[in-house]
mmCIF file of the N, C-alpha and C atoms, coordinates in Angstrom:
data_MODEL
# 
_entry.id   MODEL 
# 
loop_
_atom_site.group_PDB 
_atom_site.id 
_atom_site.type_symbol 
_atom_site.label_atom_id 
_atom_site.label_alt_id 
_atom_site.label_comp_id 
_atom_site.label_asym_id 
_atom_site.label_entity_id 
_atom_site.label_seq_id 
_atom_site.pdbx_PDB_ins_code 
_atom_site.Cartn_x 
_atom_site.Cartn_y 
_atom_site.Cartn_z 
_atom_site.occupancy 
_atom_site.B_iso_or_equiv 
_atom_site.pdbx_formal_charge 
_atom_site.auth_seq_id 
_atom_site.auth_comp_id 
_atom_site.auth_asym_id 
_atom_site.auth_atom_id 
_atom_site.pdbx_PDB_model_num 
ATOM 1   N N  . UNK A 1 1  ? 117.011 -79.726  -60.383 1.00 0.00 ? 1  UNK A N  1 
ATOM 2   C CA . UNK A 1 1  ? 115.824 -80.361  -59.893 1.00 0.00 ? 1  UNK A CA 1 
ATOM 3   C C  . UNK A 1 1  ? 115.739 -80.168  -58.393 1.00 0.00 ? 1  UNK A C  1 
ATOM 4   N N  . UNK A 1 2  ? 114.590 -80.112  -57.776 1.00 0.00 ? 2  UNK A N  1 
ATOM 5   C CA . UNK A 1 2  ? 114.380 -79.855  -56.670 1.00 0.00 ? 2  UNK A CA 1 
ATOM 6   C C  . UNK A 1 2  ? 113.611 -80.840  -55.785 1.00 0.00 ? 2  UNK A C  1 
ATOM 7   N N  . UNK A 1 3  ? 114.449 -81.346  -54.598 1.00 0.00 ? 3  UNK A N  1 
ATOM 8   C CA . UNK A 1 3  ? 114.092 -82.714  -53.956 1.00 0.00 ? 3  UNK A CA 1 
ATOM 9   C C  . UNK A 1 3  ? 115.061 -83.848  -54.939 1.00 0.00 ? 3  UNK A C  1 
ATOM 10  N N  . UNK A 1 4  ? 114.413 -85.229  -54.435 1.00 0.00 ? 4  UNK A N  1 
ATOM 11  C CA . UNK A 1 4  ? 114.895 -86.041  -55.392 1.00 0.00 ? 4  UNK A CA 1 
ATOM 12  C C  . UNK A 1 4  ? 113.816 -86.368  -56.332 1.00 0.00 ? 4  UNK A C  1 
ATOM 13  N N  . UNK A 1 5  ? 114.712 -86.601  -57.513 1.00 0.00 ? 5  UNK A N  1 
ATOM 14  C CA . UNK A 1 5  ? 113.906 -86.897  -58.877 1.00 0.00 ? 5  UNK A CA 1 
ATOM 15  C C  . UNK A 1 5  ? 114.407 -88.568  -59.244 1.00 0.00 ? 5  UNK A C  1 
ATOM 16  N N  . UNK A 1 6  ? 113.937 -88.867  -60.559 1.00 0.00 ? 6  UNK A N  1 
ATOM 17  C CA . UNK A 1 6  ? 113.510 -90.192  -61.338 1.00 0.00 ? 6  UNK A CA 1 
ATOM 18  C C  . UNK A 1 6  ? 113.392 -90.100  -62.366 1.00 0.00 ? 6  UNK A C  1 
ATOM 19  N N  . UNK A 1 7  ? 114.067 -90.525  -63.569 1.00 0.00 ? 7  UNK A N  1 
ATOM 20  C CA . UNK A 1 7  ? 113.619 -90.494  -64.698 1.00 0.00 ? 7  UNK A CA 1 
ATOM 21  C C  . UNK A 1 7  ? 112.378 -91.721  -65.043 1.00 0.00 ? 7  UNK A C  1 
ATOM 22  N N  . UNK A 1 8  ? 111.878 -91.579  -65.650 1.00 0.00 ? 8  UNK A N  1 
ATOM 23  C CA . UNK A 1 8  ? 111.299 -92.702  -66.544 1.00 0.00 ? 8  UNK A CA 1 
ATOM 24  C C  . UNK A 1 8  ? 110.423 -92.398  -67.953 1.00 0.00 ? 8  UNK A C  1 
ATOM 25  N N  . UNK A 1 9  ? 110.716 -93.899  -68.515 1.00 0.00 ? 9  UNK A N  1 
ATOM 26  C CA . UNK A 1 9  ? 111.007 -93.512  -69.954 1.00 0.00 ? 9  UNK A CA 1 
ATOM 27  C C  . UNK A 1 9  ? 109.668 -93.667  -70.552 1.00 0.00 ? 9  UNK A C  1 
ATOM 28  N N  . UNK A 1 10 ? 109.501 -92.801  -71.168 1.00 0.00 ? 10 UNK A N  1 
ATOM 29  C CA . UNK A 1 10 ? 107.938 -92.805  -71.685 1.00 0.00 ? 10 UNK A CA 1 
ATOM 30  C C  . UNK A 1 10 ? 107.300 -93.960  -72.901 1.00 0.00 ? 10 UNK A C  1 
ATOM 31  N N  . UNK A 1 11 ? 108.223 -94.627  -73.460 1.00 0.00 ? 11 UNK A N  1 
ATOM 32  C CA . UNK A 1 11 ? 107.523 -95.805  -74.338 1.00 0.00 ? 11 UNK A CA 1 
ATOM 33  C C  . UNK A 1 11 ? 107.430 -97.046  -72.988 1.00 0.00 ? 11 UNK A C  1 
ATOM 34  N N  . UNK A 1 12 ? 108.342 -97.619  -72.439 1.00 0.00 ? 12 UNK A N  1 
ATOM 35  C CA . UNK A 1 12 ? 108.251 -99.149  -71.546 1.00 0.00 ? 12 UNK A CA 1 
ATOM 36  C C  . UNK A 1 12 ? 108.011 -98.447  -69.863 1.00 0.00 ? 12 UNK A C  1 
ATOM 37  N N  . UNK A 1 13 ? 107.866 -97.363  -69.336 1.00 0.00 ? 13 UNK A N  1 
ATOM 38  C CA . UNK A 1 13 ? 108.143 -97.489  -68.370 1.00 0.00 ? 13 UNK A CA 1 
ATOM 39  C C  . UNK A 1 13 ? 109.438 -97.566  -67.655 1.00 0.00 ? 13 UNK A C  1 
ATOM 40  N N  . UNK A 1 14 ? 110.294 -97.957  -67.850 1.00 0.00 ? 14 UNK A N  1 
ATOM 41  C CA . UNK A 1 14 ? 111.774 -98.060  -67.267 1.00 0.00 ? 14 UNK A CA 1 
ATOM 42  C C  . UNK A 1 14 ? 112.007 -96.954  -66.893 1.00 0.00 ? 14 UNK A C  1 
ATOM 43  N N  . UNK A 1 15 ? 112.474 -96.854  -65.084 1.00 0.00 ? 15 UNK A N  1 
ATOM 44  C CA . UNK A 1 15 ? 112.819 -96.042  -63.643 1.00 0.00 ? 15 UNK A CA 1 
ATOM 45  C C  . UNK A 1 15 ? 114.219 -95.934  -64.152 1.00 0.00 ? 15 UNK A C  1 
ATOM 46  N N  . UNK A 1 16 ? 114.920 -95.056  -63.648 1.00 0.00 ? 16 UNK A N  1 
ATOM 47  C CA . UNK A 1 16 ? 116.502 -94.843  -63.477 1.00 0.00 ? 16 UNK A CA 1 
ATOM 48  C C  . UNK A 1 16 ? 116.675 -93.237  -62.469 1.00 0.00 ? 16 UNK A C  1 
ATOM 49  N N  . UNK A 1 17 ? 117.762 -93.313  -61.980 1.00 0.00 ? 17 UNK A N  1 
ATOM 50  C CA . UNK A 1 17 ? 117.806 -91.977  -60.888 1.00 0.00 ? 17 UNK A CA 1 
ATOM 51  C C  . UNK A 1 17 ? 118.620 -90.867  -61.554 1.00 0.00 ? 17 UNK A C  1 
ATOM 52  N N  . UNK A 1 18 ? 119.246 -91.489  -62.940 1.00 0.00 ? 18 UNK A N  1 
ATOM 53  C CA . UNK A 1 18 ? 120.220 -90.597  -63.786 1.00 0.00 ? 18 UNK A CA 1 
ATOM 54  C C  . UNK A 1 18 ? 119.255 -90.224  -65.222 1.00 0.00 ? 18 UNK A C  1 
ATOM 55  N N  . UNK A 1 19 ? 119.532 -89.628  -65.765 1.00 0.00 ? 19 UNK A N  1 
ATOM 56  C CA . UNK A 1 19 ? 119.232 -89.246  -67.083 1.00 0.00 ? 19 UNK A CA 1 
ATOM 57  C C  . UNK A 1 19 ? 120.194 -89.975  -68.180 1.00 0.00 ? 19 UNK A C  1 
ATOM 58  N N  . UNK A 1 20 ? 119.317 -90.943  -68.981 1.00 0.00 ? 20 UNK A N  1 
ATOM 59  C CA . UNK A 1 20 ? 120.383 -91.924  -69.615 1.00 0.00 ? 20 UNK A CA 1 
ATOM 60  C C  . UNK A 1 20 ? 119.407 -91.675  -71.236 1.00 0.00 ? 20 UNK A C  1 
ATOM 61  N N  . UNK A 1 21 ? 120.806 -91.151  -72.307 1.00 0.00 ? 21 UNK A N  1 
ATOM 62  C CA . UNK A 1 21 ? 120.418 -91.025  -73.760 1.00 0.00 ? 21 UNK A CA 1 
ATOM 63  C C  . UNK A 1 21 ? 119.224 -92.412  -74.291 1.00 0.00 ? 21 UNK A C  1 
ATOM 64  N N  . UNK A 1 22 ? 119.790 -93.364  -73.777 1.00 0.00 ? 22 UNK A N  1 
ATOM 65  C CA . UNK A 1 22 ? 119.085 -94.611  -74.282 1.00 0.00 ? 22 UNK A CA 1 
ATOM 66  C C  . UNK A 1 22 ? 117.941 -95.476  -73.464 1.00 0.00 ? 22 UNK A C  1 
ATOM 67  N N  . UNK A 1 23 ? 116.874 -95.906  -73.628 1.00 0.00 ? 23 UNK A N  1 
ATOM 68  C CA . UNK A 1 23 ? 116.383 -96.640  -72.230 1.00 0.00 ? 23 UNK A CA 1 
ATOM 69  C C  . UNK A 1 23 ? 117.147 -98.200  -72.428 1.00 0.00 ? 23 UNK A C  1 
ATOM 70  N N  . UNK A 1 24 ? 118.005 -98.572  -71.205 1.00 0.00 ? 24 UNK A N  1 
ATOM 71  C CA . UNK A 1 24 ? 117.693 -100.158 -71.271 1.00 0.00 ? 24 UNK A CA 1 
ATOM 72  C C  . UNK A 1 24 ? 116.426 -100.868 -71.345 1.00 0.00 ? 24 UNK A C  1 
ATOM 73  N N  . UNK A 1 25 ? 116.084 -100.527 -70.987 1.00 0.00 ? 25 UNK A N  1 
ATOM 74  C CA . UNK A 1 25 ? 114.499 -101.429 -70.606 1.00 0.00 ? 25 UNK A CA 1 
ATOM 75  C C  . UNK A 1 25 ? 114.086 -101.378 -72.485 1.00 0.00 ? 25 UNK A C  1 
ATOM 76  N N  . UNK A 1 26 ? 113.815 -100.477 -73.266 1.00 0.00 ? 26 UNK A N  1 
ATOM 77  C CA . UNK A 1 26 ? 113.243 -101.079 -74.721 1.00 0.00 ? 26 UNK A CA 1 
ATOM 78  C C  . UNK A 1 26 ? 114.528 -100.424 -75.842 1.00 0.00 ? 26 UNK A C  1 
ATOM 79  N N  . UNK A 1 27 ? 115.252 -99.634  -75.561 1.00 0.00 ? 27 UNK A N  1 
ATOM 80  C CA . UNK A 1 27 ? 116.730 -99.619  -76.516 1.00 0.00 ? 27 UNK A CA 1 
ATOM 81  C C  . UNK A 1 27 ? 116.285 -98.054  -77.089 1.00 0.00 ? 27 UNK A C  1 
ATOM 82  N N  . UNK A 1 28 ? 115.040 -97.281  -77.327 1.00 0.00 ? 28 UNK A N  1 
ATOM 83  C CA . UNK A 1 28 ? 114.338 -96.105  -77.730 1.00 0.00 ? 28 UNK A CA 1 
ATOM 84  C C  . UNK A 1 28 ? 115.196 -95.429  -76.706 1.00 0.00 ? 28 UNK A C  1 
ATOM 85  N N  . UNK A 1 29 ? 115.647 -94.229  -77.607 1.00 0.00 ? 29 UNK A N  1 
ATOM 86  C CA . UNK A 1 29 ? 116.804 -92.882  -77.757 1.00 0.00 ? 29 UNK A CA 1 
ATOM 87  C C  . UNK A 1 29 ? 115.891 -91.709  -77.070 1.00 0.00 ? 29 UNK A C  1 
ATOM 88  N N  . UNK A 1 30 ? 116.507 -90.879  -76.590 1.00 0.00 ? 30 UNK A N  1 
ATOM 89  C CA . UNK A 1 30 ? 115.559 -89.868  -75.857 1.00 0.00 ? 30 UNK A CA 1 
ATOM 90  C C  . UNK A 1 30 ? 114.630 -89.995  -75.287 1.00 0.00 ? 30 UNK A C  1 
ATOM 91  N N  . UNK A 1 31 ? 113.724 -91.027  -74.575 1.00 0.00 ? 31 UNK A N  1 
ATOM 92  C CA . UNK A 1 31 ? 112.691 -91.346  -73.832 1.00 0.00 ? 31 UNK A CA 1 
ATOM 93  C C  . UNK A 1 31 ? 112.384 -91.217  -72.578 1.00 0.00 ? 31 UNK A C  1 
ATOM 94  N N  . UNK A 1 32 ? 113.441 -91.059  -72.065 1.00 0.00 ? 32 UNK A N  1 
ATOM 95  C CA . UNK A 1 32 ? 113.502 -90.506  -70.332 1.00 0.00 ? 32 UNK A CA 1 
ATOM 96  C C  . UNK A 1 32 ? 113.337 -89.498  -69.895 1.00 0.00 ? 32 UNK A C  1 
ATOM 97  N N  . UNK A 1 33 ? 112.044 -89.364  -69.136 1.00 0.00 ? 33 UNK A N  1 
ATOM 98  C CA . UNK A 1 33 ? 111.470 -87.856  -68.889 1.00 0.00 ? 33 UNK A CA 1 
ATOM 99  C C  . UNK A 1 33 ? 111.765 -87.695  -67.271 1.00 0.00 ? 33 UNK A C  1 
ATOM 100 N N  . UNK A 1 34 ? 112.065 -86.263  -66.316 1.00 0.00 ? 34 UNK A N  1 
ATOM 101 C CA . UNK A 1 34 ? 112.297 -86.533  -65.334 1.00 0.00 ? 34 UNK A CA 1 
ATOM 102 C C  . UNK A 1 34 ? 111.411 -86.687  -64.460 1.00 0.00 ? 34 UNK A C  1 
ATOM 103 N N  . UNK A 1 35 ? 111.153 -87.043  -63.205 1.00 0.00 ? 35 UNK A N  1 
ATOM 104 C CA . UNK A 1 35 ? 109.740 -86.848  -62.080 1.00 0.00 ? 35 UNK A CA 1 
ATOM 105 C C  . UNK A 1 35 ? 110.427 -86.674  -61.108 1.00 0.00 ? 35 UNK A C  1 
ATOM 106 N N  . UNK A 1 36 ? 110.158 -85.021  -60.661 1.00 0.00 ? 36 UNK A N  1 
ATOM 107 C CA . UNK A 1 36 ? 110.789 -84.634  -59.563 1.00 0.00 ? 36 UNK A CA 1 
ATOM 108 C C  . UNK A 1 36 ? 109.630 -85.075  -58.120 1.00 0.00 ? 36 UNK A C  1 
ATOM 109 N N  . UNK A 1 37 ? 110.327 -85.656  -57.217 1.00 0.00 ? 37 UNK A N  1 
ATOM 110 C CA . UNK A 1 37 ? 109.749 -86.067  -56.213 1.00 0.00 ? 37 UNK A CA 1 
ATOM 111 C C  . UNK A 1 37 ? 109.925 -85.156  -54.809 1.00 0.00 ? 37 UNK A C  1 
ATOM 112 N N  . UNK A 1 38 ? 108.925 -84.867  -54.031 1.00 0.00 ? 38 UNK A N  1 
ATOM 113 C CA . UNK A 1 38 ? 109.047 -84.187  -53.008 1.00 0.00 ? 38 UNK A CA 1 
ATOM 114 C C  . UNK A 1 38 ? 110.498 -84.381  -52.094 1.00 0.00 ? 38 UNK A C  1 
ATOM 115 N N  . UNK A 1 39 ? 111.289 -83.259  -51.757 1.00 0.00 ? 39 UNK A N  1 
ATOM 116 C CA . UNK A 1 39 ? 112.044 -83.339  -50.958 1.00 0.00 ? 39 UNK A CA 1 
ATOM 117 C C  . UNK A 1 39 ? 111.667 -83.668  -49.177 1.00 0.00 ? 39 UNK A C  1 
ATOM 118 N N  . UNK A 1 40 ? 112.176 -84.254  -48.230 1.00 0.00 ? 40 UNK A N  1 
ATOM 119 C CA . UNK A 1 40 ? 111.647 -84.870  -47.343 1.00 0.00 ? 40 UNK A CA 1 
ATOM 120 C C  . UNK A 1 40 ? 110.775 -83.976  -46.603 1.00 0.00 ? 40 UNK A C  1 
ATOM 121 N N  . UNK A 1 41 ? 111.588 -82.657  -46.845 1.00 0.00 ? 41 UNK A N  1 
ATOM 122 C CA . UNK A 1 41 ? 110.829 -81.578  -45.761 1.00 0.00 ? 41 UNK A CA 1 
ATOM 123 C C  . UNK A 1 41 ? 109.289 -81.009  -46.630 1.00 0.00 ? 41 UNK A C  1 
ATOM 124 N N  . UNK A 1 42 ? 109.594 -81.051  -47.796 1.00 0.00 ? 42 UNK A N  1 
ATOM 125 C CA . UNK A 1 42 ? 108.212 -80.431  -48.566 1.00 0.00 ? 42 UNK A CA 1 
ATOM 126 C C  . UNK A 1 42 ? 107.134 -82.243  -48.246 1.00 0.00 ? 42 UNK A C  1 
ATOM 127 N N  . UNK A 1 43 ? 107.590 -83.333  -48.191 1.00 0.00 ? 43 UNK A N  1 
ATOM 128 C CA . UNK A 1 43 ? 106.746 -84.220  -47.462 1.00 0.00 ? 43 UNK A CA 1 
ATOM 129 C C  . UNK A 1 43 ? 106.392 -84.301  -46.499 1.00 0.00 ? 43 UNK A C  1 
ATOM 130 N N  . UNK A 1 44 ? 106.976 -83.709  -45.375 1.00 0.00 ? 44 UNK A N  1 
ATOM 131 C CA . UNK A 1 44 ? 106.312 -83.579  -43.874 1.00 0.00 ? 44 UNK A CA 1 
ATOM 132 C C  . UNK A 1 44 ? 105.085 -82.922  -43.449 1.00 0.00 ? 44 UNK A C  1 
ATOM 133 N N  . UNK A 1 45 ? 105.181 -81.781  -44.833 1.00 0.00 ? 45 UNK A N  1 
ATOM 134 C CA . UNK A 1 45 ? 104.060 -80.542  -44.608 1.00 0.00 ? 45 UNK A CA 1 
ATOM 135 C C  . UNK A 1 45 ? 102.711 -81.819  -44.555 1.00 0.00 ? 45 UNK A C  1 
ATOM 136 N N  . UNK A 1 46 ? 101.949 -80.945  -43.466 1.00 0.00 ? 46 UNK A N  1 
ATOM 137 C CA . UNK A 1 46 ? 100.485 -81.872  -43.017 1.00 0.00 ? 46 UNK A CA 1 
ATOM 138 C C  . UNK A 1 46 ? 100.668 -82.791  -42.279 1.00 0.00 ? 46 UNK A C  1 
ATOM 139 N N  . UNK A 1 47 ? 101.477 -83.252  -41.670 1.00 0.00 ? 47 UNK A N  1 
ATOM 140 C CA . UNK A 1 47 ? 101.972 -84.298  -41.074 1.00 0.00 ? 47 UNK A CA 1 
ATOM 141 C C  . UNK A 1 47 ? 102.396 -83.918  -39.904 1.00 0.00 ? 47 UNK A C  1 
ATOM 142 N N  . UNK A 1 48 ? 100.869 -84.146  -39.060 1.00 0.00 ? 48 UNK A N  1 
ATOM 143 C CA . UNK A 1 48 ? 101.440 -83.970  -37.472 1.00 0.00 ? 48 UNK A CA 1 
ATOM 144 C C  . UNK A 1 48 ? 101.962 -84.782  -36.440 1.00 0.00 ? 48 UNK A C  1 
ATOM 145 N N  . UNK A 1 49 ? 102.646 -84.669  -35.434 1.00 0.00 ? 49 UNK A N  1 
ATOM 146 C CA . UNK A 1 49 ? 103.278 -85.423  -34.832 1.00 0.00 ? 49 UNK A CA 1 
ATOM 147 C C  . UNK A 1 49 ? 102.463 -85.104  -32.756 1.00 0.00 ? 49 UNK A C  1 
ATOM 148 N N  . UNK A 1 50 ? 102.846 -85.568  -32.471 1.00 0.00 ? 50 UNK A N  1 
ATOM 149 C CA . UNK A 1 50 ? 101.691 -86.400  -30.813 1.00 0.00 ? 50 UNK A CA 1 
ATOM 150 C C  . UNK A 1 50 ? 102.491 -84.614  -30.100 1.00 0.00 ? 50 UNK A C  1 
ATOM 151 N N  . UNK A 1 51 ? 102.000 -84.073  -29.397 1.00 0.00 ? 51 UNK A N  1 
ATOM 152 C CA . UNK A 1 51 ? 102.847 -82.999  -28.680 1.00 0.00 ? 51 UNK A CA 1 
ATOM 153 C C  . UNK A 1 51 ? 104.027 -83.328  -27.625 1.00 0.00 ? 51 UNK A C  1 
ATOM 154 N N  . UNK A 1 52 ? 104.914 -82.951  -27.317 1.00 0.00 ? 52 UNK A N  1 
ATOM 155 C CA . UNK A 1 52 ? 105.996 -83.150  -26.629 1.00 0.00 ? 52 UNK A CA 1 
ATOM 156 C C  . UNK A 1 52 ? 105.259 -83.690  -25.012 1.00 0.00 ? 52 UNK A C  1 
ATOM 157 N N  . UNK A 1 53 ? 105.440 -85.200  -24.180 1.00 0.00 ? 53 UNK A N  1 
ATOM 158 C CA . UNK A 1 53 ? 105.508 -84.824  -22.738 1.00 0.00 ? 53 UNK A CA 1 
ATOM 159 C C  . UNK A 1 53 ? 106.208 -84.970  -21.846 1.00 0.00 ? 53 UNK A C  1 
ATOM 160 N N  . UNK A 1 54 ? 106.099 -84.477  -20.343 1.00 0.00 ? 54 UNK A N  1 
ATOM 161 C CA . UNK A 1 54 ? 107.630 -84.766  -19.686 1.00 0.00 ? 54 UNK A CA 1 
ATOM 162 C C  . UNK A 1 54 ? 107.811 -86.022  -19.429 1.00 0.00 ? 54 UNK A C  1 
ATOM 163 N N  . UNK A 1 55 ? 109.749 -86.400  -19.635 1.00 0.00 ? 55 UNK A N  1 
ATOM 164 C CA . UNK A 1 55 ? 109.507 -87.772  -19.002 1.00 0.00 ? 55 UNK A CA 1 
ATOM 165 C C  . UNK A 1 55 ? 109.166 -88.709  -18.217 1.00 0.00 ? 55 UNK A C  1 
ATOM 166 N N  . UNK A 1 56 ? 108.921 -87.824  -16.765 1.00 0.00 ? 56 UNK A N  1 
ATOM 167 C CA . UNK A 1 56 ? 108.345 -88.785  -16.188 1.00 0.00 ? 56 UNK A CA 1 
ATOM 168 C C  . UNK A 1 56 ? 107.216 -89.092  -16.413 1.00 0.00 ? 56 UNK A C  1 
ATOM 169 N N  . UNK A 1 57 ? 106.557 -88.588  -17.143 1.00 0.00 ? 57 UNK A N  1 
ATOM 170 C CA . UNK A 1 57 ? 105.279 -89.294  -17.128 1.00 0.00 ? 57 UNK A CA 1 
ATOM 171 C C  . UNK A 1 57 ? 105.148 -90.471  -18.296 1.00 0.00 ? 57 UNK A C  1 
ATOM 172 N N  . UNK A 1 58 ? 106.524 -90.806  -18.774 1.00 0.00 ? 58 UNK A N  1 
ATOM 173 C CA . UNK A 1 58 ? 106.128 -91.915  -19.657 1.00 0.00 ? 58 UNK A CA 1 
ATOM 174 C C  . UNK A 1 58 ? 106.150 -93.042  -18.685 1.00 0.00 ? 58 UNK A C  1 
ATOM 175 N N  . UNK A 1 59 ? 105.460 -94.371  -18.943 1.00 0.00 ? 59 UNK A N  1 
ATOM 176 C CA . UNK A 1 59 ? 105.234 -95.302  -17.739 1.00 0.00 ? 59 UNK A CA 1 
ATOM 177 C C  . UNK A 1 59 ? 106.317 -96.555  -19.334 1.00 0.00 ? 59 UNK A C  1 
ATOM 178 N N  . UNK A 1 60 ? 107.180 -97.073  -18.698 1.00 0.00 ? 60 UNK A N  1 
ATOM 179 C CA . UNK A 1 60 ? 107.973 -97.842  -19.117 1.00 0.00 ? 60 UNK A CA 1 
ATOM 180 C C  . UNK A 1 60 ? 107.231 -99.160  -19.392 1.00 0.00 ? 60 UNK A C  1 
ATOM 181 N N  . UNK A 1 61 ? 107.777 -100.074 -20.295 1.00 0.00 ? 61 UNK A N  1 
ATOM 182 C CA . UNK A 1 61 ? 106.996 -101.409 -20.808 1.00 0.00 ? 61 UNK A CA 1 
ATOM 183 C C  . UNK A 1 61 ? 107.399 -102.587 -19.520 1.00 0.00 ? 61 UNK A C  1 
ATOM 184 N N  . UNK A 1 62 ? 106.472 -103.226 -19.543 1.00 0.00 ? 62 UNK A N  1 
ATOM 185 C CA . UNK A 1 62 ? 106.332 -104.189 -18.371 1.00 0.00 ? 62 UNK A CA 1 
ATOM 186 C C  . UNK A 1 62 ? 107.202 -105.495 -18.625 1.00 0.00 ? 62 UNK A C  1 
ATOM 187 N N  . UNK A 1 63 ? 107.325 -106.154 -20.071 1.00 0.00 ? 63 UNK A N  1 
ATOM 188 C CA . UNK A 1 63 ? 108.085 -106.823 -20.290 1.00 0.00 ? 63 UNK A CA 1 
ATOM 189 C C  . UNK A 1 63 ? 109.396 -107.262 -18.969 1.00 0.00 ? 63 UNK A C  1 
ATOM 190 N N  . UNK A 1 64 ? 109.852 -108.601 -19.751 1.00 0.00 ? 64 UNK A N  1 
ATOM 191 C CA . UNK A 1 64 ? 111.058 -108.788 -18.709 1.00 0.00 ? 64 UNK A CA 1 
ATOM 192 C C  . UNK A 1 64 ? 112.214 -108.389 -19.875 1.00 0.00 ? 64 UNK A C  1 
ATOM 193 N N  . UNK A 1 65 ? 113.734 -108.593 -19.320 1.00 0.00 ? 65 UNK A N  1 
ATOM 194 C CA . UNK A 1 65 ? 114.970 -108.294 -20.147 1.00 0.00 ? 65 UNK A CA 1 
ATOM 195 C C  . UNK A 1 65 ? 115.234 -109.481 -20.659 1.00 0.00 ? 65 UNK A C  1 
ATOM 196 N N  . UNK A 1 66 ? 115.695 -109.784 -21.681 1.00 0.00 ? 66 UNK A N  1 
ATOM 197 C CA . UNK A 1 66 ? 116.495 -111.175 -22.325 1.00 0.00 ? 66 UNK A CA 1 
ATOM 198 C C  . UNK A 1 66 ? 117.420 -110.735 -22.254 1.00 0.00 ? 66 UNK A C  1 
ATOM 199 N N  . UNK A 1 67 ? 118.029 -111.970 -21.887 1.00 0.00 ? 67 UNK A N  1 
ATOM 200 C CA . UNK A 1 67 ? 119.549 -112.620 -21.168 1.00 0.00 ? 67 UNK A CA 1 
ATOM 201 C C  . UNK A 1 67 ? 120.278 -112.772 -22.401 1.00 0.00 ? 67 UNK A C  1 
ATOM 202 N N  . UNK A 1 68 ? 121.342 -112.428 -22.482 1.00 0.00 ? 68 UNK A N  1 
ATOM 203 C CA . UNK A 1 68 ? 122.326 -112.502 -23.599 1.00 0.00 ? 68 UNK A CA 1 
ATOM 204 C C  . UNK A 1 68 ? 123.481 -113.613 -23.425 1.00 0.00 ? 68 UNK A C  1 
ATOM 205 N N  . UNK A 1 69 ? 124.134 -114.144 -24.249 1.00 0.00 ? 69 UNK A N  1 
ATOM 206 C CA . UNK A 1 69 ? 125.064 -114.659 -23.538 1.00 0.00 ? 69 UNK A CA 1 
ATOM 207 C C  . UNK A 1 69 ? 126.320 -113.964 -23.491 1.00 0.00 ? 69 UNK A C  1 
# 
């Protein structure tokens, strides 16, 4: 499988991350089908991010510091 996957079982619904002969969730034998889920990098695709700028030009938060003890 490619990325991470999920089984779930096609009579109740019941999730699991393994492939299991039996479902807990309703006790029905062979019911767990897999759902391969995007790996993180095939999720990033389309997903843009702000462009790089230099540091000085970030202007720091005005806030004060809390005192620790």
């Amino acid at each position: 499988m490619r990325g991470r996957g999920k089984y779930i079982c096609r009579e109740c619904g019941y999730e699991s991350v393994g492939w299991l002969g039996r479902c807990p969730g309703c006790g029905a034998w062979n019911t767990l089908i897999a759902e391969v889920l995007p790996s993180e990098e095939e999720g990033r695709k389309g997903v843009s991010s702000p462009p790089p700028v230099p540091i000085g030009s970030i202007i720091p938060p005005t806030e004060g510091r809390l005192e620790s003890a």
